[in-house]
N, CA, C and O atoms as a Maestro MAE file, in Angstrom:
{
 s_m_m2io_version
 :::
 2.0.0
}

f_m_ct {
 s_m_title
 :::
 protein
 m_atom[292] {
  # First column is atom index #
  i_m_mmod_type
  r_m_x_coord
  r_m_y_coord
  r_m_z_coord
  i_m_residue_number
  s_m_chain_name
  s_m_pdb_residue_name
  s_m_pdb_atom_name
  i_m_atomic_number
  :::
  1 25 75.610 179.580 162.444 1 A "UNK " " N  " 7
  2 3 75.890 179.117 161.101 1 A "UNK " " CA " 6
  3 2 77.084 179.897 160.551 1 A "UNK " " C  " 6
  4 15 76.990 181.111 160.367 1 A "UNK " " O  " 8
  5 25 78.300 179.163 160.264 2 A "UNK " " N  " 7
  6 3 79.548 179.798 159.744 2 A "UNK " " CA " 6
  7 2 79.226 180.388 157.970 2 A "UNK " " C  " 6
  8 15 78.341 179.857 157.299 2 A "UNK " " O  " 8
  9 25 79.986 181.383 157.492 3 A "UNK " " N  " 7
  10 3 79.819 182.011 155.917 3 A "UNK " " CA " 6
  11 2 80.097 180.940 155.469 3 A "UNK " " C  " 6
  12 15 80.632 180.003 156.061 3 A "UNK " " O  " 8
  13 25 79.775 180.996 154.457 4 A "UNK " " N  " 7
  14 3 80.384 179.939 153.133 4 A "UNK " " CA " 6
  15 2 81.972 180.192 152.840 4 A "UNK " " C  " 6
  16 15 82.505 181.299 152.918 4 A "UNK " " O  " 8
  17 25 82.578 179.081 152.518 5 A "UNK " " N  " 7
  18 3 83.723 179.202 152.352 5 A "UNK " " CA " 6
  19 2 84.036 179.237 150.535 5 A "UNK " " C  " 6
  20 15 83.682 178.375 149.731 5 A "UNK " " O  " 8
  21 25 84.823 180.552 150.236 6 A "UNK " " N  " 7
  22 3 84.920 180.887 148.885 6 A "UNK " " CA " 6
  23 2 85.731 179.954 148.214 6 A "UNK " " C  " 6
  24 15 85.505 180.274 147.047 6 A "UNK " " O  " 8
  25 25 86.113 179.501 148.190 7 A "UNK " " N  " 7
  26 3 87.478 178.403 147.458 7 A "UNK " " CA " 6
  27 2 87.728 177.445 148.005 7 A "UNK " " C  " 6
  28 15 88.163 177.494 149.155 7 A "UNK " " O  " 8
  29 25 87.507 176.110 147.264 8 A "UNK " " N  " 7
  30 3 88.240 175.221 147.649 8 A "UNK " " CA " 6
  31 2 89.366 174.625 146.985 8 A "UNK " " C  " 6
  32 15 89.231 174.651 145.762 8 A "UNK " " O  " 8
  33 25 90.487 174.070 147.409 9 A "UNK " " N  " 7
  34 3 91.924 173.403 147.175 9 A "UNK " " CA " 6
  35 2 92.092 172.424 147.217 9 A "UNK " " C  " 6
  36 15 91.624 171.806 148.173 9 A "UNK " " O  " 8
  37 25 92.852 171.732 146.204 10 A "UNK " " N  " 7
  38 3 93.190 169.801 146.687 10 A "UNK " " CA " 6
  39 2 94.891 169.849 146.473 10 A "UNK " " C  " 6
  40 15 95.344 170.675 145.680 10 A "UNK " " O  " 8
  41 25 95.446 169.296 146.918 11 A "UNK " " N  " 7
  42 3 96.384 169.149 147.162 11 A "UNK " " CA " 6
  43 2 97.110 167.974 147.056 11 A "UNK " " C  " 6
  44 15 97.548 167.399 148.053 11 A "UNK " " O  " 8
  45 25 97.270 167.579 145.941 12 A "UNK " " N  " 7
  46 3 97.390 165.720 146.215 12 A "UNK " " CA " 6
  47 2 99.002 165.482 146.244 12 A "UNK " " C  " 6
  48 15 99.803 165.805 145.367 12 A "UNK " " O  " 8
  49 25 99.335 164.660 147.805 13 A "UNK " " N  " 7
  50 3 100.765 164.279 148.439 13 A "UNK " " CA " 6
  51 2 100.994 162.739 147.810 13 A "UNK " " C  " 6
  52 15 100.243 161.763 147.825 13 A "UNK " " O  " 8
  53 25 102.458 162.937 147.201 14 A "UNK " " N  " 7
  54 3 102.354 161.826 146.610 14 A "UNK " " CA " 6
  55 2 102.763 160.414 147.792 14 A "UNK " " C  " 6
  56 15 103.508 160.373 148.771 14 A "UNK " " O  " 8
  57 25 101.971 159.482 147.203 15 A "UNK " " N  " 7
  58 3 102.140 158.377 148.089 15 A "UNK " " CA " 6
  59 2 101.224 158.530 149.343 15 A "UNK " " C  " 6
  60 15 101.145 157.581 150.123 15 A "UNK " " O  " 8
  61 25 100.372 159.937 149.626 16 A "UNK " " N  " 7
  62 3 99.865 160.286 150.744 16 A "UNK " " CA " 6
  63 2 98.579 160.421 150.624 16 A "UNK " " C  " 6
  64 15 98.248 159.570 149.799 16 A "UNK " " O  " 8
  65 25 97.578 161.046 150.998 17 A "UNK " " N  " 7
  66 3 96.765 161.878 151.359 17 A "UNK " " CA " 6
  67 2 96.325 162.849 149.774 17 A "UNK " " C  " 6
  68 15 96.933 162.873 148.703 17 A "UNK " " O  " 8
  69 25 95.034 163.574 150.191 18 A "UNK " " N  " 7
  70 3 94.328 164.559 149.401 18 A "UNK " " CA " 6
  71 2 94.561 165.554 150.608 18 A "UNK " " C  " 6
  72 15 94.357 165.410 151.813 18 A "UNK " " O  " 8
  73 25 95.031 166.559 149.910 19 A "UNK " " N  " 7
  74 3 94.734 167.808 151.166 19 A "UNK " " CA " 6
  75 2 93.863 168.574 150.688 19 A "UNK " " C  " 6
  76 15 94.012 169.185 149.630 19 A "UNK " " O  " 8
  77 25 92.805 168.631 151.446 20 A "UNK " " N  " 7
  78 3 91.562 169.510 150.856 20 A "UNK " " CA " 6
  79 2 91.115 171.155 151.494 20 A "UNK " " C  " 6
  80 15 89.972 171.405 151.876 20 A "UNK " " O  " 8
  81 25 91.921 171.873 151.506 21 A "UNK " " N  " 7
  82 3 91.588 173.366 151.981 21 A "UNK " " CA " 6
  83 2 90.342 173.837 151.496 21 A "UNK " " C  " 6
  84 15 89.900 173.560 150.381 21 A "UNK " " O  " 8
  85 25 89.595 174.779 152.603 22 A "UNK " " N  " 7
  86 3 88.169 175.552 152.110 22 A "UNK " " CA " 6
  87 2 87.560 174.667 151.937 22 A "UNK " " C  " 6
  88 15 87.885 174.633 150.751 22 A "UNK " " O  " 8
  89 25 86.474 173.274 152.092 23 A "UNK " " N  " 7
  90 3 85.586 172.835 152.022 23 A "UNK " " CA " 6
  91 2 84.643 172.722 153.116 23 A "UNK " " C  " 6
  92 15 85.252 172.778 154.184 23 A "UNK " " O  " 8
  93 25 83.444 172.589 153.261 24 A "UNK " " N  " 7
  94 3 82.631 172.398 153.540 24 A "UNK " " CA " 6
  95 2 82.269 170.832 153.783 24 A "UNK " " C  " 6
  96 15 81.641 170.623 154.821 24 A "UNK " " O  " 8
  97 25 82.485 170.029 153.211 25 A "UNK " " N  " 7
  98 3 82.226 168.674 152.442 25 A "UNK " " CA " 6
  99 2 82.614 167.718 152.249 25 A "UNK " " C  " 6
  100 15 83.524 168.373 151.741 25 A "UNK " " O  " 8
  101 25 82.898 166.703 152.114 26 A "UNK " " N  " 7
  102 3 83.678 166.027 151.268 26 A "UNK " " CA " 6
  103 2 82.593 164.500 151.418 26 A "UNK " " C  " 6
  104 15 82.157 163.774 152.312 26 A "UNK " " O  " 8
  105 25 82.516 164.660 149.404 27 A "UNK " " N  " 7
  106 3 81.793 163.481 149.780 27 A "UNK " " CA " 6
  107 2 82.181 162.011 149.230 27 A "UNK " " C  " 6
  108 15 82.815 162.067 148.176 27 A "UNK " " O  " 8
  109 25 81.989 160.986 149.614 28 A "UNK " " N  " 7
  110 3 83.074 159.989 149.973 28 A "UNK " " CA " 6
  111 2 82.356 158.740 148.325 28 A "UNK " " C  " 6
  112 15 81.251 158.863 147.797 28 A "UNK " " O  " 8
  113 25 83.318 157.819 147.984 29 A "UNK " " N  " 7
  114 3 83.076 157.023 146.547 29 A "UNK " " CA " 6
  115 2 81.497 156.463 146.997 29 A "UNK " " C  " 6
  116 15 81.301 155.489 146.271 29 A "UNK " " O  " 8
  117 25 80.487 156.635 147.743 30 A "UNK " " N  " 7
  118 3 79.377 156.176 147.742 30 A "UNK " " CA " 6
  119 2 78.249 157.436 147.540 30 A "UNK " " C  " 6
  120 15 77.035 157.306 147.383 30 A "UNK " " O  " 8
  121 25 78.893 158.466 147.584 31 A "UNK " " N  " 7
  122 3 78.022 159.528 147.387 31 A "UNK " " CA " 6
  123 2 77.396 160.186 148.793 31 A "UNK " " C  " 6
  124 15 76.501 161.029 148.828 31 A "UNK " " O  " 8
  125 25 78.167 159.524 150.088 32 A "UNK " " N  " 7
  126 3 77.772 160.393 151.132 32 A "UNK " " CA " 6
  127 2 78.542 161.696 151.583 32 A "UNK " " C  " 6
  128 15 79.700 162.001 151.298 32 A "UNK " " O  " 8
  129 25 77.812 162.258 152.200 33 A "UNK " " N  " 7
  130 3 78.349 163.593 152.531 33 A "UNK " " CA " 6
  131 2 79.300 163.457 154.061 33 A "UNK " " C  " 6
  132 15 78.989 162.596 154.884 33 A "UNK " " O  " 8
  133 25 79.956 163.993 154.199 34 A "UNK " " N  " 7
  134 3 80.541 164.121 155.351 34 A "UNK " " CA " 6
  135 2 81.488 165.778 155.886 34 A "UNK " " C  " 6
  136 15 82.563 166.201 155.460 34 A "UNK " " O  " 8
  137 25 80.778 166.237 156.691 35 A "UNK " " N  " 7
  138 3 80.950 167.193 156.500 35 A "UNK " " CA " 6
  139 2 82.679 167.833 157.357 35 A "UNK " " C  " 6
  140 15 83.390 167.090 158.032 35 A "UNK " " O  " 8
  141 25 82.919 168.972 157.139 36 A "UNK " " N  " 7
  142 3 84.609 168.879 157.484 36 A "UNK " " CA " 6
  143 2 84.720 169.900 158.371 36 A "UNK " " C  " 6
  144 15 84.197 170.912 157.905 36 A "UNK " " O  " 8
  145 25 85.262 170.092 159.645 37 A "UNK " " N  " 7
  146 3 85.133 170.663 160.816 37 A "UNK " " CA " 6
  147 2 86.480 171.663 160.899 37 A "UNK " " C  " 6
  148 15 86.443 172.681 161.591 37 A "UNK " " O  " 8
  149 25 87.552 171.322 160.208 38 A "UNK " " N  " 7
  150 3 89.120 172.135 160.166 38 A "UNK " " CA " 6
  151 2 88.934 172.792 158.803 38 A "UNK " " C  " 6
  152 15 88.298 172.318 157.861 38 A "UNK " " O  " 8
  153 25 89.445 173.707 158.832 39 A "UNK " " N  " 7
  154 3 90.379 174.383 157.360 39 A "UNK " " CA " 6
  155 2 90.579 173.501 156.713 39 A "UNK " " C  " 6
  156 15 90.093 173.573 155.584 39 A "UNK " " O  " 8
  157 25 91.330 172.309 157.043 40 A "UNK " " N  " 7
  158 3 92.311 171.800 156.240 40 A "UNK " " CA " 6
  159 2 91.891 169.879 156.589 40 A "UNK " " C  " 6
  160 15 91.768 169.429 157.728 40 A "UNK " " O  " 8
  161 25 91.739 169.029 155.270 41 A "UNK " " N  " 7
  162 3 91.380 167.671 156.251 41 A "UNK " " CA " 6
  163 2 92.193 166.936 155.247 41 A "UNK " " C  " 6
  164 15 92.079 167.253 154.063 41 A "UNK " " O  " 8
  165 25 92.847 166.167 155.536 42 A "UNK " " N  " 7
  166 3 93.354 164.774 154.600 42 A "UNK " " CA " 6
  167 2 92.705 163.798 154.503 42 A "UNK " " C  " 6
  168 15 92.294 163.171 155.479 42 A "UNK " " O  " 8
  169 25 92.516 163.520 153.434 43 A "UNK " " N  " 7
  170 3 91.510 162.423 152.172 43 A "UNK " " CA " 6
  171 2 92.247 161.591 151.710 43 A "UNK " " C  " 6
  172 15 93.167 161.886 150.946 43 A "UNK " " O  " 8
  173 25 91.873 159.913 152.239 44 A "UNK " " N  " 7
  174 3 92.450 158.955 152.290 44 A "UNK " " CA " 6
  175 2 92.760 158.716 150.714 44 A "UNK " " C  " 6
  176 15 91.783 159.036 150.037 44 A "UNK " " O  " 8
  177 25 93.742 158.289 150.026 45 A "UNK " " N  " 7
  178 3 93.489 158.075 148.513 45 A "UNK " " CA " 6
  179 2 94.128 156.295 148.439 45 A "UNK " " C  " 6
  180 15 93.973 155.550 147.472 45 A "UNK " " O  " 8
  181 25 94.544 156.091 149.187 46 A "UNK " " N  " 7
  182 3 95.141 154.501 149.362 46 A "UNK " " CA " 6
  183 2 94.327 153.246 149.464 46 A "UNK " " C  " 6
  184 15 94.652 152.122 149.082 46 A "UNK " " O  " 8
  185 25 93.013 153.694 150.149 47 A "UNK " " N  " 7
  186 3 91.818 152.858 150.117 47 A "UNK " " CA " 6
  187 2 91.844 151.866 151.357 47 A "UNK " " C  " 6
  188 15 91.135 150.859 151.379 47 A "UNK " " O  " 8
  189 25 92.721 152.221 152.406 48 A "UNK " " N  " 7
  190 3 92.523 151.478 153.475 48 A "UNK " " CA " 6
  191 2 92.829 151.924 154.929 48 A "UNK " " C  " 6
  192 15 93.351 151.396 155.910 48 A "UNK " " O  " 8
  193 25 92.151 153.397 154.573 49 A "UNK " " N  " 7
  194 3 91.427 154.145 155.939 49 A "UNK " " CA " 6
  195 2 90.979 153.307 157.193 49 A "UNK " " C  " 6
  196 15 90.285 152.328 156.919 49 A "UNK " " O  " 8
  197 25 91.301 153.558 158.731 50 A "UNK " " N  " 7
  198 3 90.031 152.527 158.795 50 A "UNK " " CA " 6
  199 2 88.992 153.714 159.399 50 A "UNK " " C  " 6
  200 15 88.130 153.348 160.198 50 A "UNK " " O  " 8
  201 25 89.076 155.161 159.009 51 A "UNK " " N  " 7
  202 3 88.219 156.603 159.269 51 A "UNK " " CA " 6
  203 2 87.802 156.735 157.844 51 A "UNK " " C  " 6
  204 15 87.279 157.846 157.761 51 A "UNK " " O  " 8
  205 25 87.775 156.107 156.605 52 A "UNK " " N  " 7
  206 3 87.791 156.829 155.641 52 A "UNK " " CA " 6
  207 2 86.017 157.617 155.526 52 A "UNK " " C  " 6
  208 15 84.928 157.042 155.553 52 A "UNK " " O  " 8
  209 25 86.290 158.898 155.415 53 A "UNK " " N  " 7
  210 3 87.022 158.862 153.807 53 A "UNK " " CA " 6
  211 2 88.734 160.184 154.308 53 A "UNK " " C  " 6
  212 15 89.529 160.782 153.583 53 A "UNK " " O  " 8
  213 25 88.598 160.103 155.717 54 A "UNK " " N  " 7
  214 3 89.682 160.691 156.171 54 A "UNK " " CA " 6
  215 2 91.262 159.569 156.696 54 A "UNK " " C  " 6
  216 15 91.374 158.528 157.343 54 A "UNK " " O  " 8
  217 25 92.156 160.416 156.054 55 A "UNK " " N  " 7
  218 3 93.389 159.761 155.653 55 A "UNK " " CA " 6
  219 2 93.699 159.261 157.920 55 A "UNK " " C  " 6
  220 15 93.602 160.046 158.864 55 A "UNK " " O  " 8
  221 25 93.951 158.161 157.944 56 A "UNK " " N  " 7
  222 3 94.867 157.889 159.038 56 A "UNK " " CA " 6
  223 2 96.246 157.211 158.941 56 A "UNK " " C  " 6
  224 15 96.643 156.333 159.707 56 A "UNK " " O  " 8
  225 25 96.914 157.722 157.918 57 A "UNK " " N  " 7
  226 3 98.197 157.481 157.951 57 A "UNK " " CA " 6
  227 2 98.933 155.649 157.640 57 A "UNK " " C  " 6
  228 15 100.084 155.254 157.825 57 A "UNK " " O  " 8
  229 25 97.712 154.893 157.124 58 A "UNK " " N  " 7
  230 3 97.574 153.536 156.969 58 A "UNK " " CA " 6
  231 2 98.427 153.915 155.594 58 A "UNK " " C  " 6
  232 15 98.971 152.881 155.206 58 A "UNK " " O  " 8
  233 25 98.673 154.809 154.897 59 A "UNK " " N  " 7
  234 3 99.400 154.680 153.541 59 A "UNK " " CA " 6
  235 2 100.832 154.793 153.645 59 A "UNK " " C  " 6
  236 15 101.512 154.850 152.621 59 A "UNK " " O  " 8
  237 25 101.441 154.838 154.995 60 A "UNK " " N  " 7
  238 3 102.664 154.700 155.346 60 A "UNK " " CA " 6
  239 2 103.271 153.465 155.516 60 A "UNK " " C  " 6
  240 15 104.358 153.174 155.017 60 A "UNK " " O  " 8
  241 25 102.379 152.491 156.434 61 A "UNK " " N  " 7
  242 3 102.660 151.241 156.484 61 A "UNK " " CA " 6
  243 2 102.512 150.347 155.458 61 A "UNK " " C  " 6
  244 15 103.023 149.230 155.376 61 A "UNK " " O  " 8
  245 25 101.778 150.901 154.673 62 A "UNK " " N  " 7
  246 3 100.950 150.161 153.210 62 A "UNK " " CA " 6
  247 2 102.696 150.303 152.251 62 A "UNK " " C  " 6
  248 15 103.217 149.366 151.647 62 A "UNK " " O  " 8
  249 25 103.212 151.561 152.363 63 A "UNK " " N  " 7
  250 3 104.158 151.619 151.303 63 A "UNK " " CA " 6
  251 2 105.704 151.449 151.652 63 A "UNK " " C  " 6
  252 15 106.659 151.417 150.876 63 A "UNK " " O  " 8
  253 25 105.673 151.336 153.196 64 A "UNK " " N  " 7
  254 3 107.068 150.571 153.358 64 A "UNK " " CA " 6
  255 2 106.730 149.093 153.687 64 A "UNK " " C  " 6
  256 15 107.737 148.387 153.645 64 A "UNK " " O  " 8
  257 25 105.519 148.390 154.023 65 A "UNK " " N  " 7
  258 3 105.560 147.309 153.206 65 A "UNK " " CA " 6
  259 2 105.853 146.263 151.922 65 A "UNK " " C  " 6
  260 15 106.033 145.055 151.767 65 A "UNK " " O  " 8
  261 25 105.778 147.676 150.965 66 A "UNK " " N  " 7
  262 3 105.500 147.417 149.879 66 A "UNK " " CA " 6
  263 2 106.811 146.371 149.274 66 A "UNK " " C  " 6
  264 15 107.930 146.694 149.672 66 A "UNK " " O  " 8
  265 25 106.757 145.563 148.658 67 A "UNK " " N  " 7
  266 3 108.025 144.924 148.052 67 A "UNK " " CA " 6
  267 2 108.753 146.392 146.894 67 A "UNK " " C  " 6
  268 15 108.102 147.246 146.291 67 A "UNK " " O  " 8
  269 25 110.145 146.219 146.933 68 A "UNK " " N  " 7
  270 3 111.094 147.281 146.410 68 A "UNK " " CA " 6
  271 2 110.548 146.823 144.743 68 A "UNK " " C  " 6
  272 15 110.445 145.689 144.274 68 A "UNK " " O  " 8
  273 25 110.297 147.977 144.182 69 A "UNK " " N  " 7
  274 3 109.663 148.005 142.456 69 A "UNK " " CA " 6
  275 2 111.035 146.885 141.795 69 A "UNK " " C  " 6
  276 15 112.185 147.045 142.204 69 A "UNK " " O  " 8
  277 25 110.791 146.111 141.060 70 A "UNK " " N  " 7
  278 3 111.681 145.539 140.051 70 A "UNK " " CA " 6
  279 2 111.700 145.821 139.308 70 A "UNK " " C  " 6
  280 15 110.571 145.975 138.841 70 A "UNK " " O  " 8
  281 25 113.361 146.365 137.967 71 A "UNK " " N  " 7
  282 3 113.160 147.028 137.211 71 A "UNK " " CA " 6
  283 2 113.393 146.044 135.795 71 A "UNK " " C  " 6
  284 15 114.249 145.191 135.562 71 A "UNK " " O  " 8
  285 25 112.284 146.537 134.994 72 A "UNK " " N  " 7
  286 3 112.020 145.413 133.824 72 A "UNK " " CA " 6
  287 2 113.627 145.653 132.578 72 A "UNK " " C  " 6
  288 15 114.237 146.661 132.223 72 A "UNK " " O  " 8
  289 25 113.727 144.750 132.383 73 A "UNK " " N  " 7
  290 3 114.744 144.479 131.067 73 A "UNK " " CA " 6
  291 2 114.871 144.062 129.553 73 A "UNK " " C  " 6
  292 15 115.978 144.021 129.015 73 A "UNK " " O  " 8
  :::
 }
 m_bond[291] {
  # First column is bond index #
  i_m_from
  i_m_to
  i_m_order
  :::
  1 1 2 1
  2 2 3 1
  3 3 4 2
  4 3 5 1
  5 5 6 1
  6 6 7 1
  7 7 8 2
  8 7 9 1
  9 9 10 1
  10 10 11 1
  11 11 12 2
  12 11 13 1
  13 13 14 1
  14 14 15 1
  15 15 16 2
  16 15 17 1
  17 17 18 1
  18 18 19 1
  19 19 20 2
  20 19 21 1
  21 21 22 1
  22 22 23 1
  23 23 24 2
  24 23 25 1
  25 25 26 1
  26 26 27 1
  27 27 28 2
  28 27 29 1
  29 29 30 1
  30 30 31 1
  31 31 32 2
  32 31 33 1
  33 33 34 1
  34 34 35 1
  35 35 36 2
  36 35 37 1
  37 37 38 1
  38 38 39 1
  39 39 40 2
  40 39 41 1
  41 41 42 1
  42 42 43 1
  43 43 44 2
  44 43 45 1
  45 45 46 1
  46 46 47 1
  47 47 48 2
  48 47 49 1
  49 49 50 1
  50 50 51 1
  51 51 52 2
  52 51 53 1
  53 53 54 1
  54 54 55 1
  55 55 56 2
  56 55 57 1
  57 57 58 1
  58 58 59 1
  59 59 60 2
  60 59 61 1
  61 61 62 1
  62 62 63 1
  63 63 64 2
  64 63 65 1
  65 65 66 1
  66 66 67 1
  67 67 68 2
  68 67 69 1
  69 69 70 1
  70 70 71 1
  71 71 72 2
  72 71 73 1
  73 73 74 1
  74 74 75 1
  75 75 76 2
  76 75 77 1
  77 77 78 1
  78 78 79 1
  79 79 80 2
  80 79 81 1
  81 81 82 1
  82 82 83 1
  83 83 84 2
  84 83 85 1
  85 85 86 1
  86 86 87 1
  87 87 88 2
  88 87 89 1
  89 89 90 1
  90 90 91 1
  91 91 92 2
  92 91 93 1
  93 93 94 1
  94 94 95 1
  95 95 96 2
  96 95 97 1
  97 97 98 1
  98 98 99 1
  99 99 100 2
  100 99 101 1
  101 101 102 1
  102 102 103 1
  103 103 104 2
  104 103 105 1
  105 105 106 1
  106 106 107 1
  107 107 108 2
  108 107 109 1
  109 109 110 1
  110 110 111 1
  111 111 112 2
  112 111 113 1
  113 113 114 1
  114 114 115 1
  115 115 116 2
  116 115 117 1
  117 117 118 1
  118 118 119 1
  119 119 120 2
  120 119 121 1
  121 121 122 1
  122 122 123 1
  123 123 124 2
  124 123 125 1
  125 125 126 1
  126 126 127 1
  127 127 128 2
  128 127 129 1
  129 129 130 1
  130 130 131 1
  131 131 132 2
  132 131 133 1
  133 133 134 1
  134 134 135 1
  135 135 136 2
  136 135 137 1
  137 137 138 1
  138 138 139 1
  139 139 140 2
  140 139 141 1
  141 141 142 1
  142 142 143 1
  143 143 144 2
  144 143 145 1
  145 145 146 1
  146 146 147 1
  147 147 148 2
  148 147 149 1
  149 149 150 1
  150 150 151 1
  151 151 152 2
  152 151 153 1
  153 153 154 1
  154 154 155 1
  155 155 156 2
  156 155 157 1
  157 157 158 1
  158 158 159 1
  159 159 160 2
  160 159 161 1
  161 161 162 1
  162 162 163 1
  163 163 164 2
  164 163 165 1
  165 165 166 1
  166 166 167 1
  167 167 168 2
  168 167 169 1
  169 169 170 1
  170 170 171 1
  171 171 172 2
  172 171 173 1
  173 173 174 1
  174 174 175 1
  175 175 176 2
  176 175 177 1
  177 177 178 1
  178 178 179 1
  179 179 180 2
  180 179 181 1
  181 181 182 1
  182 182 183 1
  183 183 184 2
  184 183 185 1
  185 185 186 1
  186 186 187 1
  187 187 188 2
  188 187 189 1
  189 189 190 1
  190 190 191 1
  191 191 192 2
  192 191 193 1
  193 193 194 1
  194 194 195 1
  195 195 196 2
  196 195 197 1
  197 197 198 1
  198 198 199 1
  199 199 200 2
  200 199 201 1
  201 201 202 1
  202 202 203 1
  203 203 204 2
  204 203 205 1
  205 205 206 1
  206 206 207 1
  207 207 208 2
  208 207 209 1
  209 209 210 1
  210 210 211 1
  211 211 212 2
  212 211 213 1
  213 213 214 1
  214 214 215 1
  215 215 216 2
  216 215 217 1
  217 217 218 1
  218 218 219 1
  219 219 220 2
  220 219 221 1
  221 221 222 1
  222 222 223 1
  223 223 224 2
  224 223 225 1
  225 225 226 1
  226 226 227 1
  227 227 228 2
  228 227 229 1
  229 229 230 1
  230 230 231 1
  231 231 232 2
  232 231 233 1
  233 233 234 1
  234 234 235 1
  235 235 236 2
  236 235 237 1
  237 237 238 1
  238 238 239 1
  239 239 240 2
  240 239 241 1
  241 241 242 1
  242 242 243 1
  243 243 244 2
  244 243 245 1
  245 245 246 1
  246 246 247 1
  247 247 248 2
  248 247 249 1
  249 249 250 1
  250 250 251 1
  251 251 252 2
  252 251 253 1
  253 253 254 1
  254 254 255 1
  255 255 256 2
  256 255 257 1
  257 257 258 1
  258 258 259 1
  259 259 260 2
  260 259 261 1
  261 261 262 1
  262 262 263 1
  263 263 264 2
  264 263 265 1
  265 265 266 1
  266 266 267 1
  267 267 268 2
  268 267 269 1
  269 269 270 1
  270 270 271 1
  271 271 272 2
  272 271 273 1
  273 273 274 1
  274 274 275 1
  275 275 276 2
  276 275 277 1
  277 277 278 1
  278 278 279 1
  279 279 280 2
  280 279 281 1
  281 281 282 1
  282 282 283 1
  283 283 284 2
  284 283 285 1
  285 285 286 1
  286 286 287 1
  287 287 288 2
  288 287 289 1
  289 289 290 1
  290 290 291 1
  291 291 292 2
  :::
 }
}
């Protein structure tokens, strides 16, 4: 059984990921637990994980998809 880890960190990348340092945990918009095996895990925030509630990089393709912002007048 590893110590408890004193602090935890979020880190939020824009357009990216949650970076979550020091947890134990992370529990996902349904209220399950899932527990975190690295120091360090990225937390999907884009909503189309297909690991969620861990980030796989689907928010890259999601945002150079994206149509270029139009600017209002």
């Amino acid at each position: 059984m590893s110590a408890p880890r004193l602090s935890t960190q979020v880190e939020i990348c824009p357009g990216g990921p949650a970076l979550v340092r020091g947890a134990d945990e992370v529990i996902d918009d349904r209220g399950e637990a899932h527990a975190t095996t690295r120091p360090v895990v990225a937390v999907c925030l884009c909503g189309r994980s297909q690991r969620a509630p861990w980030c796989d990089g689907t928010h890259k393709v999601v945002t150079a998809a994206a149509p270029a912002p139009t600017e209002l007048t």
